[in-house]
Residue frames as qw, qx, qy, qz and C-alpha x, y, z in Angstrom:
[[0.183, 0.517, 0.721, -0.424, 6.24, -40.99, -28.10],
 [0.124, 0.138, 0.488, 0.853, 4.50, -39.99, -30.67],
 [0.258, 0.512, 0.404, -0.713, 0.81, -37.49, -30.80],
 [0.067, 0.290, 0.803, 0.517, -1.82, -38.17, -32.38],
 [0.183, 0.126, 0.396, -0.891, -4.40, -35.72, -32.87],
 [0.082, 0.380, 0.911, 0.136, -8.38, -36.17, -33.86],
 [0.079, 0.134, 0.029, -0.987, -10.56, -33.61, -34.99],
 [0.318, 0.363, 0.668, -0.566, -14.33, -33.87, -35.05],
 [0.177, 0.243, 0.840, 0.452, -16.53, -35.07, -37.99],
 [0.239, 0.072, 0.201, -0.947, -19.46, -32.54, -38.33],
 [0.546, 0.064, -0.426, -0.719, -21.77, -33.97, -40.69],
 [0.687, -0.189, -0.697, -0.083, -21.44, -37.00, -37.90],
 [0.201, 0.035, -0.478, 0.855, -21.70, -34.98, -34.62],
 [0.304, -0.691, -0.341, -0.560, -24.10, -33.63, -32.28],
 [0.118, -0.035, -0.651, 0.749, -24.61, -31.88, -28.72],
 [0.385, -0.591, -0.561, -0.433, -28.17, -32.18, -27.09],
 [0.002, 0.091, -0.671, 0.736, -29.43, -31.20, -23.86],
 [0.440, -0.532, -0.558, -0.460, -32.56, -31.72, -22.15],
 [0.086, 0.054, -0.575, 0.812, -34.38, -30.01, -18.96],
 [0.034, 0.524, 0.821, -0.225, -37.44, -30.66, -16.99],
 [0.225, -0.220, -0.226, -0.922, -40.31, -28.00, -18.37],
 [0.523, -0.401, 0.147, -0.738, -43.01, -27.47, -16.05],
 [0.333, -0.347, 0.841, -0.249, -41.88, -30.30, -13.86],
 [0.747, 0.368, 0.385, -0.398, -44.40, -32.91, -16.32],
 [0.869, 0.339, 0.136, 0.333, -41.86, -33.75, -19.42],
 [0.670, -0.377, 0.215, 0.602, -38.77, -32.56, -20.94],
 [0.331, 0.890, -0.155, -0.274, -37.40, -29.82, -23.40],
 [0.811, -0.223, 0.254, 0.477, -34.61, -30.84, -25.57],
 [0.127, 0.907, -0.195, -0.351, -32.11, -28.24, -27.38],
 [0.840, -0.241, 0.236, 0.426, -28.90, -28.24, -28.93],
 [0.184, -0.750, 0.268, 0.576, -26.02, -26.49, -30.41],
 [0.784, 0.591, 0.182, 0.053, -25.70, -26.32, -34.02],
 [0.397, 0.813, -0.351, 0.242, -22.06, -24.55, -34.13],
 [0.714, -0.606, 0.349, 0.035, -19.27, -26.61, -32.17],
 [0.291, 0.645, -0.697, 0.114, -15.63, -27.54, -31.95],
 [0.835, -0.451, 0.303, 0.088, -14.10, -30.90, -30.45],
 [0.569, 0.594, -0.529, 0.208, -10.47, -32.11, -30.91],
 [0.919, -0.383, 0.089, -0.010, -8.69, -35.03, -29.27],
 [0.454, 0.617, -0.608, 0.209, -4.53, -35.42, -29.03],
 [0.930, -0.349, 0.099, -0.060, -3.53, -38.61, -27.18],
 [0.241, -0.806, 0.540, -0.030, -0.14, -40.28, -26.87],
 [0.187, -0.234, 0.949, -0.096, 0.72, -43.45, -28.39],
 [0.493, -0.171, -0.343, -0.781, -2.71, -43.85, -29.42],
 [0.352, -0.112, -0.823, 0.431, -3.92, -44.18, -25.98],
 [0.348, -0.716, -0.456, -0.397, -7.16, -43.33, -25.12],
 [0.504, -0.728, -0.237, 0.400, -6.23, -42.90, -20.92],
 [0.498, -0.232, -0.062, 0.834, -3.79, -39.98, -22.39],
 [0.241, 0.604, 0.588, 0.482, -6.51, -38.26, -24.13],
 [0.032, -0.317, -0.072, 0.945, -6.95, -34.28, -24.20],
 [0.110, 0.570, 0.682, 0.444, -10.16, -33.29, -25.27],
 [0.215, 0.147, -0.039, -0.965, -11.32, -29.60, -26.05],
 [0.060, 0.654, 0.702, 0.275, -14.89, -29.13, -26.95],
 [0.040, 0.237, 0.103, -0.965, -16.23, -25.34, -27.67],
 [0.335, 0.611, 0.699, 0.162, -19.88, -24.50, -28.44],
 [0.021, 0.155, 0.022, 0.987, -20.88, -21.41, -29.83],
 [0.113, 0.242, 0.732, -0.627, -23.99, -20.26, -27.71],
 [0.427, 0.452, -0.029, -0.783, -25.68, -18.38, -30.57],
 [0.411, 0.213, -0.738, -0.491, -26.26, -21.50, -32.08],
 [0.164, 0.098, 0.956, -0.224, -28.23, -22.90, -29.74],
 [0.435, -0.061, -0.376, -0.816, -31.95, -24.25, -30.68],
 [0.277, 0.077, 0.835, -0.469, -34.98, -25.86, -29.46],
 [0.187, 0.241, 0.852, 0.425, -36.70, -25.52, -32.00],
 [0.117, -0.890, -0.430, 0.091, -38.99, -22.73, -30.79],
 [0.379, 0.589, 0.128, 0.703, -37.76, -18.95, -32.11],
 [0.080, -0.806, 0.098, -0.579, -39.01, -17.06, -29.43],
 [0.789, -0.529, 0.059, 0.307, -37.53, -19.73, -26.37],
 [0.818, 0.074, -0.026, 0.570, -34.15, -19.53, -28.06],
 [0.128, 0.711, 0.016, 0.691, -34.38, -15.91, -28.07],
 [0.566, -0.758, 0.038, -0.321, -34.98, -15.93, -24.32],
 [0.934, -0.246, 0.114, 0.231, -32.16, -18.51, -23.78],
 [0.643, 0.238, -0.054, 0.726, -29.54, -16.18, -25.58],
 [0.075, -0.876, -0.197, -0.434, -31.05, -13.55, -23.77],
 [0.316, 0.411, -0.683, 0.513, -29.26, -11.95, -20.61],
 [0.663, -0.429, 0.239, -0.565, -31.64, -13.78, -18.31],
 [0.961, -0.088, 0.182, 0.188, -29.63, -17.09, -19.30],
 [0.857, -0.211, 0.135, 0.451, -26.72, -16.95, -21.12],
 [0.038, -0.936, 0.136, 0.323, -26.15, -13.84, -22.36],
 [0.835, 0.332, 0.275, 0.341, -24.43, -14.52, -25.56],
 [0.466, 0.805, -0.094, 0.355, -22.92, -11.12, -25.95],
 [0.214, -0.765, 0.541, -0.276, -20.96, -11.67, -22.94],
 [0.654, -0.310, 0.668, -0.172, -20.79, -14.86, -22.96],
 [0.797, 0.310, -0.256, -0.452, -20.53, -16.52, -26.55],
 [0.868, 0.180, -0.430, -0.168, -19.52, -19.86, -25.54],
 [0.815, -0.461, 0.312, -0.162, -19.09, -22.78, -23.73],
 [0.246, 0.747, -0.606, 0.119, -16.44, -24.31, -23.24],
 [0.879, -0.430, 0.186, -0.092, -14.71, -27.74, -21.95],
 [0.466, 0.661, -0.588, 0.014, -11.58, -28.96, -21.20],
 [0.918, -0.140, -0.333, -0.162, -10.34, -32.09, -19.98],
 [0.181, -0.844, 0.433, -0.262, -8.28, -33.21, -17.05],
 [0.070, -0.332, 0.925, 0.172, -8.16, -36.75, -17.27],
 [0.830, 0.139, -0.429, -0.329, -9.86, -40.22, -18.76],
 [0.398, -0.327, 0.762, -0.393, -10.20, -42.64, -16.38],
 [0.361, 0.082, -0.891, -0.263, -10.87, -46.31, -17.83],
 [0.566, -0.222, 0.570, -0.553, -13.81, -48.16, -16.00],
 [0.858, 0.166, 0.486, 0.028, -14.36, -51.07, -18.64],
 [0.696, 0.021, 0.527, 0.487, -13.30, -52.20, -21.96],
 [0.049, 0.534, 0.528, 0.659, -15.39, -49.26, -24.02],
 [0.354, -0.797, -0.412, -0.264, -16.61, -47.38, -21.03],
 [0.509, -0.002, -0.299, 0.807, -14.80, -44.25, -18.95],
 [0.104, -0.911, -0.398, 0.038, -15.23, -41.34, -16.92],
 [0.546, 0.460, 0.093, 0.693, -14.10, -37.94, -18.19],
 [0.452, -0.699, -0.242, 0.498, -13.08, -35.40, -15.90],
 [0.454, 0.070, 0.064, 0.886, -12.55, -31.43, -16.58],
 [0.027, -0.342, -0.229, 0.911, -13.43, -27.93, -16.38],
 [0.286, 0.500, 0.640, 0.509, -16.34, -26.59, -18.01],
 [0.253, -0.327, -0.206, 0.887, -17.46, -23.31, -18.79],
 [0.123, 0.569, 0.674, 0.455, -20.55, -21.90, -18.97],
 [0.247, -0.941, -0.139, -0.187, -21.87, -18.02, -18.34],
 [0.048, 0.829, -0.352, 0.433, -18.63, -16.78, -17.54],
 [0.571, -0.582, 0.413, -0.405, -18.32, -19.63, -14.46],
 [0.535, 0.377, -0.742, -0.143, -16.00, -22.32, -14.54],
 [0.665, -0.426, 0.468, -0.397, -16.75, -25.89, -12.71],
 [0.244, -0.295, 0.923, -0.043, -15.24, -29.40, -12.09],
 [0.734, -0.067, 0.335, -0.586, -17.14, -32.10, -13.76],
 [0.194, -0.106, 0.935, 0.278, -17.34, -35.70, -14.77],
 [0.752, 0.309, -0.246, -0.528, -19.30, -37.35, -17.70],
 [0.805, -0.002, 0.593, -0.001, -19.80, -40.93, -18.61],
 [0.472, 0.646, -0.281, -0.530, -18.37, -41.95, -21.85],
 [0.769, 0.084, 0.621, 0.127, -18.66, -45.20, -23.86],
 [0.051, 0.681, -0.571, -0.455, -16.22, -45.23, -26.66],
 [0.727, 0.527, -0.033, -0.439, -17.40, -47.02, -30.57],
 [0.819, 0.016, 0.468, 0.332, -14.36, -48.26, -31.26],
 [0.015, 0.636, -0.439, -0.634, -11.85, -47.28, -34.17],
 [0.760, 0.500, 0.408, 0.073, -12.59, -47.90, -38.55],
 [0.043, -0.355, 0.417, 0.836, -11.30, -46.89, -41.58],
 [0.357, 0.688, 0.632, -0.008, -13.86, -45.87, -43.46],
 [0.433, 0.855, 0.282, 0.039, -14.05, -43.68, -46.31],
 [0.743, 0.451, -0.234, 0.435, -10.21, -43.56, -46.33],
 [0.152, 0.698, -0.415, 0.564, -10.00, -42.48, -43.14],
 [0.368, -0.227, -0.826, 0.362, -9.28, -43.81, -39.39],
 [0.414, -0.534, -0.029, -0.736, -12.40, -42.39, -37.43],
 [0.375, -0.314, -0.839, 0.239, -13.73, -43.11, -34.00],
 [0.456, -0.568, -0.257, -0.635, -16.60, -42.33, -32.00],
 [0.099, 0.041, -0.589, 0.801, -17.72, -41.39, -28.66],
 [0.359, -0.660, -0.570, -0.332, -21.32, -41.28, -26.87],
 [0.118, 0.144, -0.511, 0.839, -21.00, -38.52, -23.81],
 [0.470, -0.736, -0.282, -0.397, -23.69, -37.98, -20.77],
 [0.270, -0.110, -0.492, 0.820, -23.78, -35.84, -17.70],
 [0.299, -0.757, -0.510, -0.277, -25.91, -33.76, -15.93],
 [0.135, 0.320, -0.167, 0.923, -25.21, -30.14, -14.76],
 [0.025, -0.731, -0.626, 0.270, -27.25, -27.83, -12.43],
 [0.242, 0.704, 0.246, 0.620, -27.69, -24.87, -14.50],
 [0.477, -0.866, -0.145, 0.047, -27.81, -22.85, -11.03],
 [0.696, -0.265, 0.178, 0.643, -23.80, -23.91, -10.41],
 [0.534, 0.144, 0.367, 0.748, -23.57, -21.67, -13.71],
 [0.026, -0.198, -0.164, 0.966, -25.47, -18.49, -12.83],
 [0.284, -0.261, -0.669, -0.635, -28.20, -19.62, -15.28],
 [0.045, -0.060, -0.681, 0.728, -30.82, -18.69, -12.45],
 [0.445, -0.125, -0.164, -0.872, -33.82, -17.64, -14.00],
 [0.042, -0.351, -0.918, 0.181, -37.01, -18.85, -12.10],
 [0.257, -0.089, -0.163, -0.948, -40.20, -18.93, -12.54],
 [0.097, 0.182, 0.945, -0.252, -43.63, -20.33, -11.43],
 [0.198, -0.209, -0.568, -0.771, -46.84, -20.74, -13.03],
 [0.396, -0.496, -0.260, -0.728, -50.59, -19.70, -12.04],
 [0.842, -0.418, -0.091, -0.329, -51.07, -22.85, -9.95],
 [0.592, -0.620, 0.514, -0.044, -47.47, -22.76, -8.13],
 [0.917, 0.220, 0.163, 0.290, -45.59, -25.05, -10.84],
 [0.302, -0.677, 0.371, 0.559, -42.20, -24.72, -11.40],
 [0.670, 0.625, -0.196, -0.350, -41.81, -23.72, -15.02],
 [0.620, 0.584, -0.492, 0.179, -38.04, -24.78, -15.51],
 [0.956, -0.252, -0.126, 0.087, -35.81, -27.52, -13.82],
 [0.318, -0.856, 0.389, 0.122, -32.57, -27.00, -12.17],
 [0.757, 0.012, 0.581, 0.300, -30.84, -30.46, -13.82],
 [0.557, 0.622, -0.266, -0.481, -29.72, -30.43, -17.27],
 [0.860, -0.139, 0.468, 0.150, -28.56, -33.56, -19.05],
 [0.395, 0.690, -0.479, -0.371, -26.32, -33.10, -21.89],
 [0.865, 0.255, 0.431, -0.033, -25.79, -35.82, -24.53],
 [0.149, 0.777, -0.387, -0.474, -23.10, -35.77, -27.04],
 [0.862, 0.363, 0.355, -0.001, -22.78, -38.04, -29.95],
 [0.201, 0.908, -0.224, -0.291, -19.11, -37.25, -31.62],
 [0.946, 0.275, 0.127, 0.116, -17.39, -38.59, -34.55],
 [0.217, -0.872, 0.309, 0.312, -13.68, -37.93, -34.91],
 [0.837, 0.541, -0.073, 0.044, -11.15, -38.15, -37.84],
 [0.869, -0.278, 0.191, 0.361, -7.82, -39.16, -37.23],
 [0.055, -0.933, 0.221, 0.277, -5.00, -36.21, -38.18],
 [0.907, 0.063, 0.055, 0.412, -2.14, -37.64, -40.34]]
């Protein structure tokens, strides 16, 4: 049996998220510093291990003085908390290209069970190497993860939603 491992393409990667803002549209963010890395068996996808680490102080929304509030300790508290974390527990097959991923994530210091959808690109060689890709979604409650701040505006709106969706878009290069 032989292990094969896959390590994550930056320059073809992303993590997004997005969360209801005053309960009328959506913020979206994301992490500009992350890790992923896949090591399978046989090059079998159902045996896959996947790590994924963000670093929190890289998150952005484009807006300097949100992100400052979002590494602040009233969310995630980056200096106690620089990063999130996931590991897998298993890949479950549900079609040819489509599975649900099951494992532990960790965000704010609090670790919880969850599953994501993923629908899997297929494998190339390109640019002399074997790559494949991945498309991840799920949806957290930021609450589960201590990430509590609330607030409510003049006329009794909630500012910020409890949901988050996260979106991941990762390209991976085959290890030789």
């Amino acid at each position: 049996m032989a292990t094969t491992k896959w390590q994550f393409d930056p320059a073809h990667s992303e993590v997004l998220f997005r969360v209801r803002h005053l309960m009328i549209s959506n913020v979206t963010g994301s992490f500009d510093k992350f890790t992923a890395a896949v090591e399978m068996t046989d090059d079998q996808l159902e045996t896959a291990q996947i790590t994924f680490t963000a670093d929190v102080d890289s998150i952005t929304t484009k807006n300097e003085q949100r992100d400052g509030h979002l590494r602040s300790p009233e969310f995630f508290d980056v200096s106690k908390y620089p990063t999130i974390s996931f590991v897998s527990t298993k890949l479950e097959s549900i079609s040819d290209k489509e599975y649900t991923l099951f494992g532990n994530i960790t965000i704010h210091g609090v670790t919880k069970n969850i599953q994501l959808h993923v629908e899997h690109g297929g494998v190339i060689i390109a640019h002399g190497h074997t790559r494949t890709g991945f498309n991840v979604d799920g949806k957290i409650n930021r609450r589960d993860f201590g990430l509590t701040w609330h607030s409510i505006t003049e006329t009794g709106s909630v500012v910020l939603g409890d949901d988050v969706n996260i979106s991941a878009c990762i390209q991976f290069i085959k290890q030789d």
